[in-house]
N, C-alpha and C positions, 0 to 999 in steps of 0.2 A: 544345258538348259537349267536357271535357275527355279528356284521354287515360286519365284516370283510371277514366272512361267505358267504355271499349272495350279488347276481348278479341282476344289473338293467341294463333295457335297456330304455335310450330316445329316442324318435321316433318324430322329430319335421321340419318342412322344413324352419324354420328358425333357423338359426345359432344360433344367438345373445341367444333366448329361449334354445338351447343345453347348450351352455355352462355355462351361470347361472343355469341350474338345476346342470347339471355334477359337477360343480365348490360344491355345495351344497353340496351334494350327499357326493363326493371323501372326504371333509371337517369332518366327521363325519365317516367316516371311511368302504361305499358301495365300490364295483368294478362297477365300470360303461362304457357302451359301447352305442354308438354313433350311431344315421340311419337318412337319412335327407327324408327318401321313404320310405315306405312301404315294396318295394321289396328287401330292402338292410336290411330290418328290419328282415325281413323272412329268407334271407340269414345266418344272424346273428344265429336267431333263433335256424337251421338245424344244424350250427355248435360249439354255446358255450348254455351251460349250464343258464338257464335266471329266477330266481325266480321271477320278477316279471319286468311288460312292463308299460311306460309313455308312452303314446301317445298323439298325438295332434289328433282334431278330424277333422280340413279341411284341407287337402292335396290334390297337385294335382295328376289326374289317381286316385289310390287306396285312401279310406277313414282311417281315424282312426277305424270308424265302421267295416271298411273289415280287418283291424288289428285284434281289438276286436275278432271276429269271429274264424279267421284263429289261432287266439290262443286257444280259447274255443274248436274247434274243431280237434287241434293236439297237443295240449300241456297241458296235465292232470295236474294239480299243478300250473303251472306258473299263478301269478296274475296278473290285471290290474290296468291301474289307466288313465281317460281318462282327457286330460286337453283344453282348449279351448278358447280361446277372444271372442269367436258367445257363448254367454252363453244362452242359453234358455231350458224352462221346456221340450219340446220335444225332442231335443239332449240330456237332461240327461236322460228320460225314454228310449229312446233308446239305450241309453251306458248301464245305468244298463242292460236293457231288452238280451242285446249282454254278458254280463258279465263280467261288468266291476265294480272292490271291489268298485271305488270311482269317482266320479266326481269334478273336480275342475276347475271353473272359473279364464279365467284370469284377474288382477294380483292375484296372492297368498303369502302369506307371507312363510318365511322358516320353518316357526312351523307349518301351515297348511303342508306345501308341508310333515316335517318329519311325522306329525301326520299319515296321509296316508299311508304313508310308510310302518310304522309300524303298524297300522290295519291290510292291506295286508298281512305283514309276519304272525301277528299272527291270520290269519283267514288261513293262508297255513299253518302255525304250528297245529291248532286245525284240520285241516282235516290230516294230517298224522296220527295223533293220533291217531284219533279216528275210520281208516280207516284201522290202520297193522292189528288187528285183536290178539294181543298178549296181554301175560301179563307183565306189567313194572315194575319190584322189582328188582330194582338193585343188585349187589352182597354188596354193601359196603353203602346202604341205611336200613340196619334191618328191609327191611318188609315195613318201610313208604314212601310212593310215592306223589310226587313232583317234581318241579323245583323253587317255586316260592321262593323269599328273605325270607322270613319267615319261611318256613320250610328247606331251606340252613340252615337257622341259628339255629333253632331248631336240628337240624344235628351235629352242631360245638356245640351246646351246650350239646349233649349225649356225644361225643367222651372225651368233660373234663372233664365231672362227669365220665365217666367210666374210667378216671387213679385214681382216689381216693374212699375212702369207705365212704363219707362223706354224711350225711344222705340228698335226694333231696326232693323237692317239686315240684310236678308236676300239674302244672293249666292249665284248659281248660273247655269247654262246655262239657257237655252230646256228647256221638259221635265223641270227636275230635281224638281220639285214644290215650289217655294218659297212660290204660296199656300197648301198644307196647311201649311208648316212657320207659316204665321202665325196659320191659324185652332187649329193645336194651341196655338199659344202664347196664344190669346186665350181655349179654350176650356178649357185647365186652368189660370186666371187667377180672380182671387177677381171678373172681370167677365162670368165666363161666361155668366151670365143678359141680360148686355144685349147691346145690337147688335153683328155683325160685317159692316162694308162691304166689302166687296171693290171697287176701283177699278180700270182697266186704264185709266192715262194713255198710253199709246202708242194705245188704241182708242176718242178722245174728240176729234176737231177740235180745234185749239188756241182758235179762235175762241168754242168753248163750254166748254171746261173750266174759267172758272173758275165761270161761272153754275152749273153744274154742280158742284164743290164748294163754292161759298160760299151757293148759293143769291143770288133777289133779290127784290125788292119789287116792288108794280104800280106800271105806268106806267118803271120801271126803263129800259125798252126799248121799240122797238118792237114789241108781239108779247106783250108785259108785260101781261095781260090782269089776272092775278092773283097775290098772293105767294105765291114756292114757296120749303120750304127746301132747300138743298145737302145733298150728302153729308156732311160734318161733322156738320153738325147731327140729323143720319137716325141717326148714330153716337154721339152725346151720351150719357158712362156707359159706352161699351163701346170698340169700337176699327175703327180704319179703316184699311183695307188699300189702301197708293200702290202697285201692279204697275208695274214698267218706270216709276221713277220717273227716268233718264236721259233719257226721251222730253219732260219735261217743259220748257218755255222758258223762257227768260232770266226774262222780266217773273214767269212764276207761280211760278220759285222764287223771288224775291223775297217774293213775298205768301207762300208758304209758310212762309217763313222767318220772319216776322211774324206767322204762327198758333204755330211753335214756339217762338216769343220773349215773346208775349204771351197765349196762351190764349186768343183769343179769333179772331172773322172779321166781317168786314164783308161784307152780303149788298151785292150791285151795287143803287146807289141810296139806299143805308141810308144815314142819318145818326150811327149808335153802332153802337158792335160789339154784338156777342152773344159772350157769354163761353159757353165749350163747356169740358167735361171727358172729353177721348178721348185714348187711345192709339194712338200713330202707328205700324205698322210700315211699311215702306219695303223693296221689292225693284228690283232692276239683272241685268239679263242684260250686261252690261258693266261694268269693272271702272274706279268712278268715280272710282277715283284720276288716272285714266289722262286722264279725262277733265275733270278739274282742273285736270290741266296743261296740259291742250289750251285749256284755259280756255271750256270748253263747257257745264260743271256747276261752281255756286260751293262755291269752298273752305267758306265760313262754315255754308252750308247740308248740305255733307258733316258738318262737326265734329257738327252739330248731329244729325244723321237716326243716326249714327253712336256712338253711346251701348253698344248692344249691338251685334257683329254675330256672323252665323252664317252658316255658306259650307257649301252645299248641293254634295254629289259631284255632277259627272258618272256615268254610270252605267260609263264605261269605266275609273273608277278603283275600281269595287268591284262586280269582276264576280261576287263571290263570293254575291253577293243577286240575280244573274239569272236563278238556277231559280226561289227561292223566288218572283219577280216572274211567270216565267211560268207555275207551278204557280198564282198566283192567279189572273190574267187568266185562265187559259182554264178554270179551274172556273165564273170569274162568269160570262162570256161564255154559258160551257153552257148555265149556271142559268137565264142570261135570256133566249134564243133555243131552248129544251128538245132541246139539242141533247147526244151525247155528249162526256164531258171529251175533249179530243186528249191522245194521248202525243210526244211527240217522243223521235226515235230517238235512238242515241249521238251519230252521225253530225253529226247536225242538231244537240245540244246542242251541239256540242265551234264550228259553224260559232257560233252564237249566242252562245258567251262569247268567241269571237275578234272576232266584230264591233263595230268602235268606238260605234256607237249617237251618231252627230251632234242627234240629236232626244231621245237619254234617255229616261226612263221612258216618254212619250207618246209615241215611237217606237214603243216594245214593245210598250206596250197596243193601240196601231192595230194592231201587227203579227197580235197572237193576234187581235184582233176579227173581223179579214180571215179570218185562218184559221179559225177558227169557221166564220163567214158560207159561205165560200170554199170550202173542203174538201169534197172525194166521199171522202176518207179518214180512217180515225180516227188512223194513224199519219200524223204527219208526216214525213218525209225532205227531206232536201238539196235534190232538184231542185223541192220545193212552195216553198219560201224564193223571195223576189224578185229575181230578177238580181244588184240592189248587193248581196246578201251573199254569193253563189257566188262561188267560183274562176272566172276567166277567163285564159286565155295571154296572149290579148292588152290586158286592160284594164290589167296593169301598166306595160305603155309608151305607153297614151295620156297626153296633158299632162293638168293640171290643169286643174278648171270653176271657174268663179265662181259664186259663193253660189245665185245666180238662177239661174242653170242646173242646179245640182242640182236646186235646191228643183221646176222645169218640168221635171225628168225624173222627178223622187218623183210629181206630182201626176200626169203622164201614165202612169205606171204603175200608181198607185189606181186609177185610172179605165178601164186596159187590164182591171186585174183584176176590178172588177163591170162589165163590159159596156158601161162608158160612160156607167153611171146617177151621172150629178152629184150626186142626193139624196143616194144611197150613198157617194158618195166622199166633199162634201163632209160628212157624218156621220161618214164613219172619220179624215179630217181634221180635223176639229173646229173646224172653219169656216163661216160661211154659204154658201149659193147666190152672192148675193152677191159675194161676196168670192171664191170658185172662180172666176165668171164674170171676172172681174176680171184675175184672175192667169192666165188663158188667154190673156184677152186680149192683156195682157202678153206672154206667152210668143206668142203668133201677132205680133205686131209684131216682138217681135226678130227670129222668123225671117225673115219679110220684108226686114225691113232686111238682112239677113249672106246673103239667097239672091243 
């Protein structure tokens, strides 16, 4: 929403202070309307539309403070912003305490005064949000939610990969959602009606992957009972998603490199290829340049996967889509467990767009799932959040963990919070049994060894 959008009101009994704000304001592109009273400000109030009020705080009769007030207690939304030449610490405890977004001393420079401004809107943009109680998936967003510059862009960058067949590259964190950004690109693609495979090479034995995308013939192997095709071939006409293509080995980028060279795969056993017509997207949670030089992933096979690429935020680089994120988790969540939407309070937003979010989106969304699940309250506050995201005195002077060690104190504390039910945890995890039992066990040998 532009500023062109949104309505301010100054409230000041001197003139000369109106119009240098207004003059400001107008310059930048606000609708602004003018009260030199309190009572004309109220007036104002009853009959236009006001996102947010400047006030002065010494006026004669009515105060700024009986402004503050008379806004807090009739006008849901509308912010404040209190301003002053009597500047002292107890008129701004009482402007906050009244509910006021900001206080500012006079004189103010015009970047102070926009700064304000725009906190104000966007502490009213964060409570609309997070207070409709719906879920936000646009029609012409494919699933990914936002607003912020980065995922615009992320946006414009699916829609032009999805006019050509040209093989993309998809980068981002663990968590950022890099297979939806492939399946939007596949699915507003002139291939939408044919297949989308999703592959996770990191979660495939190396010893099977390639049977497993090339497919093979009987008798191929031992255990070769009858010919199966690969994943490629399952994809023929549409498109086939490499996850965590870094995990991949020496030898099968090789051969892959061979399906992007020549269109075509040889099933294990075959004697002729099979020629296939699929588009290849390709995702790294590691930065494969990096790893080129380590000489771990080939140069030739980067140039090649590397045609489009698109680099997926972190979520702590665009925190400004973390309400919109948890205004939708915790309406679905609702929807799907017949449970009330949760609000979360000031308090608790302000901790949740401070926290880096190591795990990104699929951080979050576990996070409200839990809370959902979890919660005897409809309001969230501070102290319901999980330890890692509270304030502690002391946690800023313990040393740093390694990776595994986070990861065996995130999972141990899933599992403090439902009771110790593995199904649950591993579900809010989004992992098998399995693999929970696995990574315990893990975590019970380290400790062993370091007691």
């Amino acid at each position: 929403m532009t500023a062109r959008d949104k309505s301010i009101l100054v409230v000041d009994d001197t003139q000369t202070a109106i119009e240098v704000i207004e003059r400001n304001l107008i310059s930048v592109g606000y609708r602004v309307y003018t009260a030199t009273n309190v009572a004309d400000a109220i007036h104002l109030l009853e009959n236009v539309p006001i996102d947010i009020v400047i006030t002065d705080y010494k006026m004669p009769k009515l105060s700024g403070l009986d402004l503050i007030r008379h806004v807090r207690e009739n006008y849901y939304g509308t912010e404040v912003i209190m301003i002053t030449g009597y500047a002292s610490g107890k008129g701004a405890v009482e402007a906050v305490k009244m509910g006021a977004e900001e206080y500012l001393p006079k004189p103010f420079t015009d970047e102070e005064l926009f700064a304000a401004v725009e906190q104000a809107l966007a502490k009213q943009e964060l409570h609309k949000t997070v207070l409709d109680g719906k879920p936000h998936v646009s029609p012409n967003s494919y699933g990914i939610l936002g607003k912020s510059k980065s995922i615009r862009r992320v946006l414009r960058d699916i829609e032009k990969a999805s006019e050509s067949t040209a093989t993309v590259l998809v980068l981002g964190e663990s968590g950022t959602g890099k297979e939806l950004v492939a399946r939007a690109i596949h699915y507003s693609s002139g291939q939408a009606s044919a297949p989308f495979v999703p592959v996770n090479c990191g979660a495939i034995p190396e010893r099977l992957l390639e049977s497993e995308l090339f497919g093979y013939v009987k008798g191929a192997f031992t255990g070769a009972n009858e010919s199966r095709a690969g994943f490629f071939q399952t994809a023929d006409g549409g498109t086939i998603f490499l996850d965590e293509i870094n995990e991949m080995n020496p030898a099968m980028q090789v051969k892959l490199l061979r399906v992007l060279q020549d269109k075509q795969v040889f099933m294990i056993g075959a004697r002729k290829a099979h020629k296939i017509d699929v588009r290849i997207v390709a995702s790294s949670n590691k930065d494969l340049r990096s790893l080129v030089e380590k000489g771990v992933f080939r140069e030739d096979l980067f140039f090649r996967l590397n045609v489009i690429m698109i680099k997926v935020p972190p979520l702590r680089e665009r925190r400004e889509d973390i309400a919109l994120l948890l205004s939708h988790f915790a309406a679905k969540f609702a929807d799907e467990l017949g449970k009330p939407v949760l609000v979360f309070s000031d308090e608790t937003l302000q901790v949740l767009m401070n926290y880096s979010w190591p795990g990104n989106i699929r951080e979050l969304e576990n996070l409200v799932q839990r809370m959902v699940i979890m919660s005897e309250n409809h309001v969230i506050k501070v102290p319901d959040l999980p330890a890692i995201m509270r304030f502690s005195a002391v946690s800023s002077s313990a040393p740093f963990r390694s990776l595994v060690e986070e990861e065996s104190a995130y999972i141990r504390m899933v599992l403090a919070s439902v009771g110790g039910n593995k199904s649950l945890a591993a579900k809010i995890l989004r992992i098998d049994r399995k693999t929970l039992r696995e990574k315990l066990k893990i975590d019970r040998n380290s400790s062993d060894r370091t007691a």
